[in-house]
Structures are given as C-alpha cells and as structure tokens.
PQR file with spaces between the fields and no chain letter, atoms N, CA, C, O and H, PARSE charges and radii, in Angstrom:
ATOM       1  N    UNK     1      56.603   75.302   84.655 -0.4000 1.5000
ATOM       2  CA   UNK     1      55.533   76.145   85.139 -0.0000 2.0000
ATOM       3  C    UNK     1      54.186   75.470   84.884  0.5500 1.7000
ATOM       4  O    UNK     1      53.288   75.744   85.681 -0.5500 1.4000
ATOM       5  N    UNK     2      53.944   74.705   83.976 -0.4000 1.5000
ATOM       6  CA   UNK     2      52.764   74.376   83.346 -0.0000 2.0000
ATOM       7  C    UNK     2      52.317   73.262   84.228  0.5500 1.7000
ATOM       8  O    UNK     2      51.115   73.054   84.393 -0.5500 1.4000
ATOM       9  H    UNK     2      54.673   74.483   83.329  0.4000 1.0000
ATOM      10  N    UNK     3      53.219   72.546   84.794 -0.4000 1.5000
ATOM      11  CA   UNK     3      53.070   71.195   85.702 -0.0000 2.0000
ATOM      12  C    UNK     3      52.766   71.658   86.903  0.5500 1.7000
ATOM      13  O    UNK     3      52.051   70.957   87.619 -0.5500 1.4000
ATOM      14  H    UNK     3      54.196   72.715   84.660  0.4000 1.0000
ATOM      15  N    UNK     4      53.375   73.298   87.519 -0.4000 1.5000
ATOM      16  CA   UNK     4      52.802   73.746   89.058 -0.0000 2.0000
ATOM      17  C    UNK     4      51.390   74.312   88.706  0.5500 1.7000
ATOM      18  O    UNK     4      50.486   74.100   89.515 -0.5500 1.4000
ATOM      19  H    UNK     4      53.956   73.868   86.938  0.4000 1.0000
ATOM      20  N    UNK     5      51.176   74.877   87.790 -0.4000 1.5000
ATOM      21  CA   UNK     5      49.935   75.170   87.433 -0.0000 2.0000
ATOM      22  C    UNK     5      48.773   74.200   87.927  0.5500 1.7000
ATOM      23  O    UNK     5      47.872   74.340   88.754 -0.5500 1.4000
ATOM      24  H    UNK     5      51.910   75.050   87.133  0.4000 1.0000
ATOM      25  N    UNK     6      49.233   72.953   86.917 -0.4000 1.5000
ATOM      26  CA   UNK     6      48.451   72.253   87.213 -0.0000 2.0000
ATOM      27  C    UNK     6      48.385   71.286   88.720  0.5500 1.7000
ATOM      28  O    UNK     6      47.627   70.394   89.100 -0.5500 1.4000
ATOM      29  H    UNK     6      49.965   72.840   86.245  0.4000 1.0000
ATOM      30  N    UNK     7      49.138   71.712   89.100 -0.4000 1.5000
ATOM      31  CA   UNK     7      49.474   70.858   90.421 -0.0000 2.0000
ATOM      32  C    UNK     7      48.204   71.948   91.260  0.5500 1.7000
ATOM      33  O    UNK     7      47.214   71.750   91.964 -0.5500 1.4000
ATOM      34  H    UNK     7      49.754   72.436   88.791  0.4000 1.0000
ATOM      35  N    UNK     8      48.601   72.612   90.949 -0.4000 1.5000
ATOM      36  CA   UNK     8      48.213   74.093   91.948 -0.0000 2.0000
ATOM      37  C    UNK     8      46.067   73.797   91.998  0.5500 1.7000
ATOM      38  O    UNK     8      45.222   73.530   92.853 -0.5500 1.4000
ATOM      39  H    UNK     8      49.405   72.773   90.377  0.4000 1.0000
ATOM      40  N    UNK     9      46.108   74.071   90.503 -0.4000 1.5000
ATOM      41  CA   UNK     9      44.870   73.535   90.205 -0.0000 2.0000
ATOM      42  C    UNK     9      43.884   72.317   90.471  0.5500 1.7000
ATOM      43  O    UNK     9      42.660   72.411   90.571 -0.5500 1.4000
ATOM      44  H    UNK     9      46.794   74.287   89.808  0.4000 1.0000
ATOM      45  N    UNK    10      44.537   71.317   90.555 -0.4000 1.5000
ATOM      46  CA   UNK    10      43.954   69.987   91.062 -0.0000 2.0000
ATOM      47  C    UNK    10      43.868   69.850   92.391  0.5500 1.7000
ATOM      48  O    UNK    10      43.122   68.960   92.800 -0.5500 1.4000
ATOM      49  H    UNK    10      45.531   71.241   90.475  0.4000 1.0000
ATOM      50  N    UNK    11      44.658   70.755   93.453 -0.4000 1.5000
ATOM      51  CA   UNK    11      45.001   70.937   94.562 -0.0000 2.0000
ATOM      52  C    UNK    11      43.502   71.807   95.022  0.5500 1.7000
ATOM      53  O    UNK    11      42.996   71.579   96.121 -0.5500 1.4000
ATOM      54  H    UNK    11      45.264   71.478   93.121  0.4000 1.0000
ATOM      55  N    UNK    12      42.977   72.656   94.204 -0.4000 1.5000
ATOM      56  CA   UNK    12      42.258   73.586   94.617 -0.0000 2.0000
ATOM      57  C    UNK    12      40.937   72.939   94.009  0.5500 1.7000
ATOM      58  O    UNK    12      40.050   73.711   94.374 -0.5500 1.4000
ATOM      59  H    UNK    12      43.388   72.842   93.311  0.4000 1.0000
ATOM      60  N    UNK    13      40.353   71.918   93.268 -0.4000 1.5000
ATOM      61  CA   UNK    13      39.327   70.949   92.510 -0.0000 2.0000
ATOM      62  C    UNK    13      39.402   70.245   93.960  0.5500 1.7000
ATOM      63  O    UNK    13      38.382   70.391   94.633 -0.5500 1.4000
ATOM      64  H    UNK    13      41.073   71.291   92.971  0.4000 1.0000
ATOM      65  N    UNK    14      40.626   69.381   94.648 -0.4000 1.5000
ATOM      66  CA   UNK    14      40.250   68.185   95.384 -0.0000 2.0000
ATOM      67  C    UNK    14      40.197   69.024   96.703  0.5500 1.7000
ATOM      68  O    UNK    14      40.069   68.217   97.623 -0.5500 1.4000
ATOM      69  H    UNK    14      41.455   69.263   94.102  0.4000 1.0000
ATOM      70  N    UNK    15      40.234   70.102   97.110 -0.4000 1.5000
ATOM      71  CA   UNK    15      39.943   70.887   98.126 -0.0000 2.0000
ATOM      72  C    UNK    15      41.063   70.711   99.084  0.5500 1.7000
ATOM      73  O    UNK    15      40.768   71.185  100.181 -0.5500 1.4000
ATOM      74  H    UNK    15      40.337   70.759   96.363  0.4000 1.0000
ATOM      75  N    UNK    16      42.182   70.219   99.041 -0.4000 1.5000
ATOM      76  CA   UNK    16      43.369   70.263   99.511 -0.0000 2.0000
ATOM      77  C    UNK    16      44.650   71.260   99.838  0.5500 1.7000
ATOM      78  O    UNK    16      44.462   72.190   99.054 -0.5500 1.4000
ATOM      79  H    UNK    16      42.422   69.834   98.150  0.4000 1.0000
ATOM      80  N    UNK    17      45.420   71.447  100.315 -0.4000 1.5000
ATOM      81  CA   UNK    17      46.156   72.203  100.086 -0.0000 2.0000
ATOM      82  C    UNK    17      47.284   71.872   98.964  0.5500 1.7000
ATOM      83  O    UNK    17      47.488   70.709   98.615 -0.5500 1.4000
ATOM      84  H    UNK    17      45.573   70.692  100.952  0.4000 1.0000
ATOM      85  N    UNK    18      48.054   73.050   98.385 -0.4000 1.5000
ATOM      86  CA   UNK    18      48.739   72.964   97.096 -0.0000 2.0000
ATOM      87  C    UNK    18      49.661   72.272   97.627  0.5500 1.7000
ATOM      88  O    UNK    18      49.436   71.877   98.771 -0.5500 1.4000
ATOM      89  H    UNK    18      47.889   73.994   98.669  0.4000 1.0000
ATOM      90  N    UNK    19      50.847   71.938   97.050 -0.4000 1.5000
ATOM      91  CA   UNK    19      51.923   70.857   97.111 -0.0000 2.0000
ATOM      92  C    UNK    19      53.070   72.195   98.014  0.5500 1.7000
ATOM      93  O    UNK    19      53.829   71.842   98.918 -0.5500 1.4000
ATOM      94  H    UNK    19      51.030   72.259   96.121  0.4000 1.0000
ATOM      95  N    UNK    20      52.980   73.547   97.582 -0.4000 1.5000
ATOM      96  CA   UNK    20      53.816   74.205   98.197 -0.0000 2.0000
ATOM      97  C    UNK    20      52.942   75.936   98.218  0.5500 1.7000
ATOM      98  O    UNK    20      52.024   76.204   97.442 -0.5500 1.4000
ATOM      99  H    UNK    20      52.364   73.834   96.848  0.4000 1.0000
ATOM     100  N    UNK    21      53.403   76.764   99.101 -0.4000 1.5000
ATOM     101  CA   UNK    21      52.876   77.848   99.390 -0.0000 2.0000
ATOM     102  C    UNK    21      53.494   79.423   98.916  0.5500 1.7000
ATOM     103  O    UNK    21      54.701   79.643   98.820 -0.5500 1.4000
ATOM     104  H    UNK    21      54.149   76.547   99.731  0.4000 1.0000
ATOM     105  N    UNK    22      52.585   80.298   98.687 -0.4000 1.5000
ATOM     106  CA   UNK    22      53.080   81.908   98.766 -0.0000 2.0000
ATOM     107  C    UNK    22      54.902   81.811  100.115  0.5500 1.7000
ATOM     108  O    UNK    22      56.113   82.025  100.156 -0.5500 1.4000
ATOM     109  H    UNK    22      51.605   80.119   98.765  0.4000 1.0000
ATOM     110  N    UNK    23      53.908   81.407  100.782 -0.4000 1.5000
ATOM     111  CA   UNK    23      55.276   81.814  101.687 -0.0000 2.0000
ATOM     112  C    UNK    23      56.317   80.768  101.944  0.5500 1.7000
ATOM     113  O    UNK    23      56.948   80.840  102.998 -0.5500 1.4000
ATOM     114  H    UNK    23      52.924   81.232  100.749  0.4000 1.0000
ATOM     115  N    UNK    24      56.575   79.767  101.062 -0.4000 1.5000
ATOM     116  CA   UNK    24      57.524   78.753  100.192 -0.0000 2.0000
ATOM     117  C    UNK    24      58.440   79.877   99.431  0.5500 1.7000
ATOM     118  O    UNK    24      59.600   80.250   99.611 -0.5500 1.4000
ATOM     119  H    UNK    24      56.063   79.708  100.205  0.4000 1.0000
ATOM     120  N    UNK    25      57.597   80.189   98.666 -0.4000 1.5000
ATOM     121  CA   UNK    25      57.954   80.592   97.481 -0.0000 2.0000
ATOM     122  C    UNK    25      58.741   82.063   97.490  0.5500 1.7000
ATOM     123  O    UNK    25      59.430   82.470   96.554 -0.5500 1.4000
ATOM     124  H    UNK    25      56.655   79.887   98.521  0.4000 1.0000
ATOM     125  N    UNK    26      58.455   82.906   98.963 -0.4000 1.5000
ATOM     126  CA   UNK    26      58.802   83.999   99.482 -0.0000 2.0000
ATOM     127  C    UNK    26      60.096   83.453   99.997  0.5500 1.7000
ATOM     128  O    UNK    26      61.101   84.081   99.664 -0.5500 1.4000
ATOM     129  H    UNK    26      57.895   82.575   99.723  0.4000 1.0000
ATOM     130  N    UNK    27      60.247   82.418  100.733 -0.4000 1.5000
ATOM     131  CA   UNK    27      61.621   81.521  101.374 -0.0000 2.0000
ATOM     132  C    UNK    27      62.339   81.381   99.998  0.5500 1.7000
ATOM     133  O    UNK    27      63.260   82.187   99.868 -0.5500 1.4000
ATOM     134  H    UNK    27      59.430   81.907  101.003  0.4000 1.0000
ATOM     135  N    UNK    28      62.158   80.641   99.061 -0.4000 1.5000
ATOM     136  CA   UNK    28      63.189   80.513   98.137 -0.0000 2.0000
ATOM     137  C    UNK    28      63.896   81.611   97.743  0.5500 1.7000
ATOM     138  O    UNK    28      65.110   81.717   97.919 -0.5500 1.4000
ATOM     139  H    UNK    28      61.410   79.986   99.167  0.4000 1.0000
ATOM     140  N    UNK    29      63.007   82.677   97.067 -0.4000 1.5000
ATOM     141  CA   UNK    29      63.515   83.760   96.547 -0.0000 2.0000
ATOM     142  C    UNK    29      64.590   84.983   97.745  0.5500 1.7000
ATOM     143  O    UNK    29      65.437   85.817   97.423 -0.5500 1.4000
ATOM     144  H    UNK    29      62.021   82.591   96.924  0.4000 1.0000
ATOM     145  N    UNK    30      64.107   84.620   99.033 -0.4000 1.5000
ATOM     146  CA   UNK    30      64.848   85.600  100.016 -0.0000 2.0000
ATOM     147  C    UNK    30      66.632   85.275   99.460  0.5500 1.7000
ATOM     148  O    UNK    30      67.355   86.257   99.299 -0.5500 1.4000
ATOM     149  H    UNK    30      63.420   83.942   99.295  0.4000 1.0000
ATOM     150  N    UNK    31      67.099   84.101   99.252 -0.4000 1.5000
ATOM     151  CA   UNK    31      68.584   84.133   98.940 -0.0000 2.0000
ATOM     152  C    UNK    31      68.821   84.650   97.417  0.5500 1.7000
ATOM     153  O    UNK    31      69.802   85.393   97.406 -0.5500 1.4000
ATOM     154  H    UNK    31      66.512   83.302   99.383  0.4000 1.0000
ATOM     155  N    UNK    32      68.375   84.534   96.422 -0.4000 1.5000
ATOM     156  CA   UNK    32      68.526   85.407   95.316 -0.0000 2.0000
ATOM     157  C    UNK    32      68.378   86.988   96.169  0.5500 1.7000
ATOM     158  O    UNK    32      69.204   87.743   96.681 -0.5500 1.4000
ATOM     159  H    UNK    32      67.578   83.930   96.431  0.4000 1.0000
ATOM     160  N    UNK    33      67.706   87.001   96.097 -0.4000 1.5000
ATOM     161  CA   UNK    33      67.699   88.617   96.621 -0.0000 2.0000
ATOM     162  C    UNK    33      68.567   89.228   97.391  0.5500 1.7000
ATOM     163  O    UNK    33      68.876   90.416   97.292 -0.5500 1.4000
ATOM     164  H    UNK    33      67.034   86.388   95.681  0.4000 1.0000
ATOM     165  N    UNK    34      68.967   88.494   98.133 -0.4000 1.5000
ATOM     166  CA   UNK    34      70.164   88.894   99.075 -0.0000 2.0000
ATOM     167  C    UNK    34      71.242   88.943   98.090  0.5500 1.7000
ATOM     168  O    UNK    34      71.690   90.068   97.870 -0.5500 1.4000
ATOM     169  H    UNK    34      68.716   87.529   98.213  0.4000 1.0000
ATOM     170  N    UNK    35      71.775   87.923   97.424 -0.4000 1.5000
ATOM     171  CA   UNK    35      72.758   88.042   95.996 -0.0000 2.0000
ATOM     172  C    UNK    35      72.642   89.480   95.070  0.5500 1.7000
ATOM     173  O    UNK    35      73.466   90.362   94.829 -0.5500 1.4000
ATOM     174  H    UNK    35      71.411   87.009   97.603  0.4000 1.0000
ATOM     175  N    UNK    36      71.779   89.359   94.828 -0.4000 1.5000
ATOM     176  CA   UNK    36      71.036   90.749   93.985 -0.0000 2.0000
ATOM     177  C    UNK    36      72.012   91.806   94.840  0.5500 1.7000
ATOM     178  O    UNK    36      73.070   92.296   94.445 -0.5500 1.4000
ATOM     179  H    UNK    36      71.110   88.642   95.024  0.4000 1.0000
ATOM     180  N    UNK    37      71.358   92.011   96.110 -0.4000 1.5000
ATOM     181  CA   UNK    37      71.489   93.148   96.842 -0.0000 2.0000
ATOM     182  C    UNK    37      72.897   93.460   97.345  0.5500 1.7000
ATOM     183  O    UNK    37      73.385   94.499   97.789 -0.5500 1.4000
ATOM     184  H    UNK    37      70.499   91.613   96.431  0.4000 1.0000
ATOM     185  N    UNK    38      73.482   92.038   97.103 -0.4000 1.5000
ATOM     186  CA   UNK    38      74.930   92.041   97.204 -0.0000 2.0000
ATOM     187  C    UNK    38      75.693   92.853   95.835  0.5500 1.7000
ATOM     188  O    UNK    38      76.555   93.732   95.852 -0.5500 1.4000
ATOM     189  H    UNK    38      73.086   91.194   96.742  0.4000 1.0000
ATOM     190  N    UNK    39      75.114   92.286   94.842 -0.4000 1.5000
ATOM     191  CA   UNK    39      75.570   92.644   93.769 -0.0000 2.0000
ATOM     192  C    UNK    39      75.397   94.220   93.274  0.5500 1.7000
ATOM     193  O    UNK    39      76.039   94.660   92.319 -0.5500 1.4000
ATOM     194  H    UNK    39      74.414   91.572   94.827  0.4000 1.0000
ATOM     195  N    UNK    40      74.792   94.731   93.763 -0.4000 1.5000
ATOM     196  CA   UNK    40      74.327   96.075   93.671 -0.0000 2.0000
ATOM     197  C    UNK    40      75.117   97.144   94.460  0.5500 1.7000
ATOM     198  O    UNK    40      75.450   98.285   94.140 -0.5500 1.4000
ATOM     199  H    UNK    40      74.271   94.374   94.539  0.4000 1.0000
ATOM     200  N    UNK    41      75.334   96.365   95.688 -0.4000 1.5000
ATOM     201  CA   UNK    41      76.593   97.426   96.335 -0.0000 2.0000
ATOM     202  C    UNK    41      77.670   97.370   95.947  0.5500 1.7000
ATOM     203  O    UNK    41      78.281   98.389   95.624 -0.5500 1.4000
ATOM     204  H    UNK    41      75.063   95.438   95.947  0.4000 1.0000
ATOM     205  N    UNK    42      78.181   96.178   95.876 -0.4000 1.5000
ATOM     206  CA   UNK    42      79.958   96.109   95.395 -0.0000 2.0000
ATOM     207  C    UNK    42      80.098   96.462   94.033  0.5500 1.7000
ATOM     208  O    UNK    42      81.252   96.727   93.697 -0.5500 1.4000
ATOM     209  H    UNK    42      77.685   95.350   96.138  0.4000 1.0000
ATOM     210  N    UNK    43      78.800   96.569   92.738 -0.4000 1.5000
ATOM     211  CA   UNK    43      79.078   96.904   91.602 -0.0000 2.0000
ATOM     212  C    UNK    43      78.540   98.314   90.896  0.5500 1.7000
ATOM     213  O    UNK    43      78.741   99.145   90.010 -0.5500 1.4000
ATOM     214  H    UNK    43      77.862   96.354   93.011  0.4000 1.0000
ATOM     215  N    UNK    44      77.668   97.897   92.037 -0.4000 1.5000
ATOM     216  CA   UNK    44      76.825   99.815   91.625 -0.0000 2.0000
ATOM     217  C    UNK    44      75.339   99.072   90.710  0.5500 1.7000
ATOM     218  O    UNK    44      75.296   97.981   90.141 -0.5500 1.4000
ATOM     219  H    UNK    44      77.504   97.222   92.757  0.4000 1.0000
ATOM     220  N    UNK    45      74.431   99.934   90.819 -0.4000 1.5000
ATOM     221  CA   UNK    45      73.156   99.275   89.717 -0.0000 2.0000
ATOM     222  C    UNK    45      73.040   99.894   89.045  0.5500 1.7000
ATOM     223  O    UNK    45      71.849  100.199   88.980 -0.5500 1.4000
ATOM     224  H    UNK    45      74.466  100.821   91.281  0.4000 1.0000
ATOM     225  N    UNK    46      73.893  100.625   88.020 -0.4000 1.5000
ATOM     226  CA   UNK    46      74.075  100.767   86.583 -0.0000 2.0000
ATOM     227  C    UNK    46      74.305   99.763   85.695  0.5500 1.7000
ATOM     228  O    UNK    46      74.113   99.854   84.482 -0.5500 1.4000
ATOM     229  H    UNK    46      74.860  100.378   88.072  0.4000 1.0000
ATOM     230  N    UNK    47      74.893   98.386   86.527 -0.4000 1.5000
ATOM     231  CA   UNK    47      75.040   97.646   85.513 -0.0000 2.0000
ATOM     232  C    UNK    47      74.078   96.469   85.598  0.5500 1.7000
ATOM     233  O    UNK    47      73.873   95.775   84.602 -0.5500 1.4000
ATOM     234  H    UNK    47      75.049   98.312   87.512  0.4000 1.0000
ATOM     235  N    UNK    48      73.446   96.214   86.838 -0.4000 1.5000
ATOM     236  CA   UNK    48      72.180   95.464   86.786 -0.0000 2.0000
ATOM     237  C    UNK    48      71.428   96.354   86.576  0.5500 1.7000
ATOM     238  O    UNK    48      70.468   96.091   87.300 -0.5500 1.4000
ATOM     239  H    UNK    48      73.613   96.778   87.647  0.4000 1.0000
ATOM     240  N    UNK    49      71.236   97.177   86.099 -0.4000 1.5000
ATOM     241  CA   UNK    49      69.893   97.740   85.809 -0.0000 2.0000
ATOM     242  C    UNK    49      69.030   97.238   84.977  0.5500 1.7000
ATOM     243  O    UNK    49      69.527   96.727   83.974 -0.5500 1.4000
ATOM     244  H    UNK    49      72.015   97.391   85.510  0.4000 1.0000
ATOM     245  N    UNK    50      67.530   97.212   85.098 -0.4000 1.5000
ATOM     246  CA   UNK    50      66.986   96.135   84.568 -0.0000 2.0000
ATOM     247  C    UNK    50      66.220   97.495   83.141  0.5500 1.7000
ATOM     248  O    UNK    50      65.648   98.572   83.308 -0.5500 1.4000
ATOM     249  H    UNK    50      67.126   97.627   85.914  0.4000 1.0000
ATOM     250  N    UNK    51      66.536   96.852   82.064 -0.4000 1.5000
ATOM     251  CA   UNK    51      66.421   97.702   80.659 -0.0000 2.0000
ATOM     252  C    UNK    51      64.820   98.163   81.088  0.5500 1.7000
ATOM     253  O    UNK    51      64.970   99.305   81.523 -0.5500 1.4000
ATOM     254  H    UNK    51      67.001   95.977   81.928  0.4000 1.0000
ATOM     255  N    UNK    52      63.807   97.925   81.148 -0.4000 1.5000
ATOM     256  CA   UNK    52      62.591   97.960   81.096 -0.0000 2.0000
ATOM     257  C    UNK    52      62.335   99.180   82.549  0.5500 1.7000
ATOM     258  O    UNK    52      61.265   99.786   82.585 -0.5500 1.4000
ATOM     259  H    UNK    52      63.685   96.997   80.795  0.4000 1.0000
ATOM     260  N    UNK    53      63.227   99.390   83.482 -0.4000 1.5000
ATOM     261  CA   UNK    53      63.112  100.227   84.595 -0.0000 2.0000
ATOM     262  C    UNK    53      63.271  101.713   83.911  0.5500 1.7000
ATOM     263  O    UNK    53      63.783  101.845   82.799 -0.5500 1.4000
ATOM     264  H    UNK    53      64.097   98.897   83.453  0.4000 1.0000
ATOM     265  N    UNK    54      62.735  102.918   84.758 -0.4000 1.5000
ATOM     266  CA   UNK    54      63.377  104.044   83.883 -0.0000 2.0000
ATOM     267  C    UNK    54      63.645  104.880   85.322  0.5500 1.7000
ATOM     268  O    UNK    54      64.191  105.984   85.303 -0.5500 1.4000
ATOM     269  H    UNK    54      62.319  102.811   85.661  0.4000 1.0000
C-alpha cells in the first residue's frame, strides 16, 4: 500500500496520470464480489457475516 501511495502521489506532483485508476480498481474487485455473492447464496450470510455489521 505504501508504494501505491506513493506512486499515486508523485503521479499527482509531476501532473500526470496515476499508474492505475478508481475504475481499475472497480474492475478488479467486480470478481471477488461476484465470489462473495456466490458464497452467500449457496451458504446463507450467517456465516460470512462480517462481526462488525449489526
């Protein structure tokens, strides 16, 4: 994290664009989520339930 930070940062000093984008980063996560959402029907979300949710 500390290295995109700074990537991110030097990117935005040399007036460039960052090395990767919000909507990169929206693309990666779409297949976890789909997993997730898989996992939630066939198991129920009692057992992913995330402790900190109420």
């Amino acid at each position: 994290v500390l290295a995109q930070n700074q990537e991110f940062f030097a990117s935005v000093r040399a007036s460039r664009p960052a090395n990767c984008s919000a909507e990169d980063g929206v693309a990666a996560l779409e297949p976890l989520q789909a997993v997730y959402d898989q996992m939630l029907e066939f198991e129920g979300d009692d057992k992913y339930k995330r402790l900190w949710s109420h």
